[in-house]
C-alpha positions as CSV (number, residue, x, y, z in Angstrom):
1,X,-139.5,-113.3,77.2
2,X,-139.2,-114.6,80.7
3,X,-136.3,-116.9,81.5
4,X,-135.7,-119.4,84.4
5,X,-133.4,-118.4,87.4
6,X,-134.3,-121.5,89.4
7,X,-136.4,-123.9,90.1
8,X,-136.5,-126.4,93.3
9,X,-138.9,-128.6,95.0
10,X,-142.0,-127.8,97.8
11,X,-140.0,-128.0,101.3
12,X,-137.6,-130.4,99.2
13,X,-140.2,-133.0,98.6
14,X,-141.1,-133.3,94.8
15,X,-145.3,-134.5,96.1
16,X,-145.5,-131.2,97.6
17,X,-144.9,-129.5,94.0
18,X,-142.2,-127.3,92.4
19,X,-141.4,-124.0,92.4
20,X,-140.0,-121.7,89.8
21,X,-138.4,-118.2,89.9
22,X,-138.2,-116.0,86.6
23,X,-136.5,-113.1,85.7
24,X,-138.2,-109.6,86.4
25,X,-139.0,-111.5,90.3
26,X,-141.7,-113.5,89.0
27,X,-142.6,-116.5,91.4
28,X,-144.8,-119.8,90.0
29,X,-145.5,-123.3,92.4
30,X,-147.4,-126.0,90.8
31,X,-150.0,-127.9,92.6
32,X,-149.0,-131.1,95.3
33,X,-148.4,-134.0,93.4
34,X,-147.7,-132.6,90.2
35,X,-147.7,-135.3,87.1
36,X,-144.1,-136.0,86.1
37,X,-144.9,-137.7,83.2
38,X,-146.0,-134.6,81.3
39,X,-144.2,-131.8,79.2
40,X,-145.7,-129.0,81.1
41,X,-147.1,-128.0,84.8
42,X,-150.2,-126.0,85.8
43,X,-148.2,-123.5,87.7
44,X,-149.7,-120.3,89.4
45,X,-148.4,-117.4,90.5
46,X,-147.4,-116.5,93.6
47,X,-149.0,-113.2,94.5
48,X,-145.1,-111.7,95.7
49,X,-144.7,-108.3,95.1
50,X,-141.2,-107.5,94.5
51,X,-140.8,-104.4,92.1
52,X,-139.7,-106.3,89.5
53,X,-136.2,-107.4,91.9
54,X,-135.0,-110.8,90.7
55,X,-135.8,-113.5,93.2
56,X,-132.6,-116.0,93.0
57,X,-134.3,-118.5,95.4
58,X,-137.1,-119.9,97.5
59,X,-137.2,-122.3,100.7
60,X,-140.0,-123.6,102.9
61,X,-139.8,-123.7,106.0
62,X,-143.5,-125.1,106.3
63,X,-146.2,-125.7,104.3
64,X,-147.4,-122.5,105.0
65,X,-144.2,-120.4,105.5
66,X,-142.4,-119.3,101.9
67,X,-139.1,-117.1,102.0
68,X,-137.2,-115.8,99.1
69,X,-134.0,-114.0,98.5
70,X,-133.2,-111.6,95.7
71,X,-131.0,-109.1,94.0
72,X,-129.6,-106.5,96.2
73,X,-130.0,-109.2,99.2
74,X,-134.0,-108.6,99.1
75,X,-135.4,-110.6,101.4
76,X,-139.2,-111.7,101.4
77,X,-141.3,-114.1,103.2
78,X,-145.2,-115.3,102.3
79,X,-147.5,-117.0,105.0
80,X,-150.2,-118.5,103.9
81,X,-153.4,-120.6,105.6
């Protein structure tokens, strides 16, 4: 089973969606505006390829610029557009 390490908001602004890191370096974002109202979000995975390193946290610098840290002080970063 997968567990939460830590979850956080879309360049800290909850109508750009959330983003979630699981154990075993698994990365998941939700679409913009997600519906707060439900139990659940439609989240995707982020195609981050990590080894299977824990990633302990995510920021956004922009929209289209994602970096994460991990175990062993793993760096990554993601561009996207």
């Amino acid at each position: 089973p997968r567990r939460i390490q830590n979850m956080g908001f879309v360049e800290g602004d909850i109508r750009k969606g959330l983003w979630m890191t699981l154990n075993g370096g698994k990365v998941f974002i939700s679409p913009n505006e997600p519906d707060l109202t439900k139990d659940g979000f439609d989240f995707k995975e982020a195609d981050i390829k990590t080894g299977g390193d824990g990633v302990t946290g995510v920021a956004f610098r922009k929209a289209d610029e994602g970096w994460g840290v991990g175990g062993s002080n793993t760096k990554y970063v993601r561009f996207c557009g």
